[in-house]
C-alpha positions in Angstrom: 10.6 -10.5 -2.4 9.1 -8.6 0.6 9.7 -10.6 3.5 7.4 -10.0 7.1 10.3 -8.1 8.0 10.2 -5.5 5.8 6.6 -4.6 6.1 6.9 -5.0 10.5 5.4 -6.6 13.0 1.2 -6.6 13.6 1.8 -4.1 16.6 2.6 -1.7 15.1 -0.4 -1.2 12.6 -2.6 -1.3 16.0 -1.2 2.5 16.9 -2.9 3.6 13.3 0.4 5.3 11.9 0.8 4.2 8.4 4.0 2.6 7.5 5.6 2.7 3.8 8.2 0.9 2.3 9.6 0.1 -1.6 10.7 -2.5 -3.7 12.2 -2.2 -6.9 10.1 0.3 -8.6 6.9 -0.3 -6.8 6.3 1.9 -3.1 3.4 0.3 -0.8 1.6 1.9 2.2 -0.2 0.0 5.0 -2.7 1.6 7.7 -5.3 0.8 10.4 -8.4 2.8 9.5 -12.3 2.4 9.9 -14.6 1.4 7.0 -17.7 0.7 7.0 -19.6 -3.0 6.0 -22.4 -3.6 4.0 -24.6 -3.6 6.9 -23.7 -0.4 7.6 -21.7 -1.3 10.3 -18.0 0.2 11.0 -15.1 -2.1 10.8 -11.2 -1.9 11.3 -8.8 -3.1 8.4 -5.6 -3.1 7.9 -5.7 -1.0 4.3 -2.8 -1.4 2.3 -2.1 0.0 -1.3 0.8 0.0 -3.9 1.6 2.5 -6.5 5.0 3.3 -9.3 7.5 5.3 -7.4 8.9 8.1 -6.8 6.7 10.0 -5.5 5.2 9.9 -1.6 1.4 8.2 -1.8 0.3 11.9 -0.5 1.9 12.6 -4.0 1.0 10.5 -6.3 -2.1 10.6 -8.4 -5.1 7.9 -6.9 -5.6 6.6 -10.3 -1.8 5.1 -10.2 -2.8 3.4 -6.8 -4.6 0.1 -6.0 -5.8 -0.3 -2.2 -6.6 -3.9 -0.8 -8.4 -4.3 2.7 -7.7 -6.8 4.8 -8.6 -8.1 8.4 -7.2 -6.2 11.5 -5.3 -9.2 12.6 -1.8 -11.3 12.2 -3.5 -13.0 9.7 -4.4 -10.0 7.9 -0.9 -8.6 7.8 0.4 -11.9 6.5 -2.5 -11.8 3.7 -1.5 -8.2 3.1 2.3 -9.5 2.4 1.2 -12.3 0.2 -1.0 -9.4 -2.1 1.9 -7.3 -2.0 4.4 -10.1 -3.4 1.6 -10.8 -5.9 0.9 -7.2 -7.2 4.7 -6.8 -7.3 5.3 -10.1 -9.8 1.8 -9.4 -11.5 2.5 -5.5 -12.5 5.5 -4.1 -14.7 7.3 -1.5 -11.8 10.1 0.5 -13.0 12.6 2.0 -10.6 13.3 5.7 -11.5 11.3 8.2 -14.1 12.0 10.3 -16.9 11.1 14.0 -16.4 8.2 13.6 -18.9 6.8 10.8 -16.8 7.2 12.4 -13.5 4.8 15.0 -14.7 1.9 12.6 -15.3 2.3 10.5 -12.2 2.5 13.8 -9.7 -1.2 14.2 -7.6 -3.8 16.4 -8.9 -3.9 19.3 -6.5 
Protein backbone atom coordinates (compact mmCIF):
# COMPACT_ATOMS: atom_id res chain seq x y z
CA UNK A 1 0.00 0.00 0.00
CA UNK A 2 1.24 3.64 -0.69
CA UNK A 3 1.16 5.33 2.35
CA UNK A 4 1.20 9.63 2.49
CA UNK A 5 4.70 9.13 3.11
CA UNK A 6 5.71 7.73 0.05
CA UNK A 7 3.97 10.14 -2.26
CA UNK A 8 5.21 13.52 0.27
CA UNK A 9 3.99 16.17 1.87
CA UNK A 10 1.41 18.91 0.00
CA UNK A 11 4.35 21.46 -0.04
CA UNK A 12 6.09 20.17 -2.15
CA UNK A 13 3.66 19.85 -5.17
CA UNK A 14 3.17 23.83 -4.62
CA UNK A 15 6.92 24.45 -6.18
CA UNK A 16 5.43 22.54 -9.49
CA UNK A 17 8.33 19.83 -9.76
CA UNK A 18 6.78 16.59 -10.45
CA UNK A 19 7.58 13.81 -8.12
CA UNK A 20 7.55 9.93 -9.17
CA UNK A 21 7.58 7.05 -7.24
CA UNK A 22 6.82 2.92 -7.76
CA UNK A 23 5.09 0.19 -6.36
CA UNK A 24 5.33 -3.17 -7.34
CA UNK A 25 5.02 -3.11 -11.00
CA UNK A 26 3.09 0.04 -11.27
CA UNK A 27 5.34 3.77 -11.50
CA UNK A 28 3.02 6.96 -10.74
CA UNK A 29 3.84 10.69 -11.30
CA UNK A 30 2.17 13.62 -9.54
CA UNK A 31 2.45 17.48 -10.71
CA UNK A 32 1.01 21.01 -10.12
CA UNK A 33 -0.04 22.26 -13.59
CA UNK A 34 -2.71 24.68 -15.07
CA UNK A 35 -5.88 23.39 -16.89
CA UNK A 36 -8.37 24.98 -17.99
CA UNK A 37 -12.46 24.59 -16.76
CA UNK A 38 -15.34 24.37 -18.71
CA UNK A 39 -15.97 27.94 -18.48
CA UNK A 40 -12.92 28.54 -19.97
CA UNK A 41 -11.40 29.55 -17.05
CA UNK A 42 -7.64 28.28 -15.91
CA UNK A 43 -7.34 26.25 -12.85
CA UNK A 44 -4.46 24.56 -10.76
CA UNK A 45 -4.55 20.62 -10.10
CA UNK A 46 -2.60 18.52 -8.69
CA UNK A 47 -2.38 15.92 -11.96
CA UNK A 48 -1.36 12.63 -11.15
CA UNK A 49 -0.99 9.48 -13.53
CA UNK A 50 0.12 5.85 -13.28
CA UNK A 51 1.52 3.63 -15.83
CA UNK A 52 3.44 -0.43 -16.09
CA UNK A 53 7.15 0.08 -15.35
CA UNK A 54 10.10 0.25 -16.31
CA UNK A 55 10.36 2.82 -18.26
CA UNK A 56 10.46 6.86 -17.02
CA UNK A 57 6.69 8.55 -17.86
CA UNK A 58 8.91 10.75 -20.45
CA UNK A 59 9.31 7.12 -21.86
CA UNK A 60 6.61 5.38 -21.79
CA UNK A 61 3.95 5.38 -24.56
CA UNK A 62 0.58 7.84 -23.40
CA UNK A 63 -1.74 5.03 -24.30
CA UNK A 64 -0.13 2.82 -21.20
CA UNK A 65 -0.91 5.92 -18.87
CA UNK A 66 -4.09 7.00 -17.09
CA UNK A 67 -3.98 10.76 -15.61
CA UNK A 68 -6.51 11.79 -12.78
CA UNK A 69 -6.93 15.53 -11.69
CA UNK A 70 -7.42 16.52 -8.57
CA UNK A 71 -7.75 19.76 -6.36
CA UNK A 72 -4.67 21.87 -5.51
CA UNK A 73 -5.03 21.21 -1.87
CA UNK A 74 -4.27 18.67 1.12
CA UNK A 75 -7.31 17.23 0.33
CA UNK A 76 -6.47 16.74 -3.12
CA UNK A 77 -3.15 14.96 -2.39
CA UNK A 78 -4.97 12.68 0.00
CA UNK A 79 -7.70 11.95 -2.85
CA UNK A 80 -4.78 11.54 -5.20
CA UNK A 81 -3.34 8.63 -2.62
CA UNK A 82 -6.61 7.01 -2.26
CA UNK A 83 -6.89 6.75 -6.53
CA UNK A 84 -3.53 5.64 -6.54
CA UNK A 85 -4.16 2.56 -3.90
CA UNK A 86 -7.30 1.95 -6.03
CA UNK A 87 -5.75 1.88 -9.63
CA UNK A 88 -2.96 -0.20 -8.00
CA UNK A 89 -5.52 -3.13 -6.51
CA UNK A 90 -7.93 -2.51 -9.58
CA UNK A 91 -5.15 -3.09 -12.55
CA UNK A 92 -2.92 -6.32 -13.08
CA UNK A 93 1.02 -4.52 -12.69
CA UNK A 94 3.84 -6.70 -13.26
CA UNK A 95 7.30 -5.84 -11.87
CA UNK A 96 9.91 -6.40 -14.62
CA UNK A 97 9.49 -7.05 -18.67
CA UNK A 98 10.49 -9.34 -21.18
CA UNK A 99 12.59 -7.87 -24.08
CA UNK A 100 9.62 -8.38 -26.41
CA UNK A 101 7.39 -6.35 -24.10
CA UNK A 102 9.78 -3.66 -23.48
CA UNK A 103 9.58 -2.88 -27.12
CA UNK A 104 5.82 -2.24 -27.16
CA UNK A 105 5.66 -0.21 -24.01
CA UNK A 106 8.79 2.28 -25.05
CA UNK A 107 7.26 6.10 -26.24
CA UNK A 108 6.60 6.82 -29.81
CA UNK A 109 9.24 9.30 -30.79
Amino acid sequence: MITGDDILSYGFYTYGQPFTGSYHGMRYRAVKTEREDESGETKTVLEACVWPEPFSYENTADRYKTVQDFEMSEDGRLKMLDWLNRQYEEHEWKPGFTASMLADLKAEK
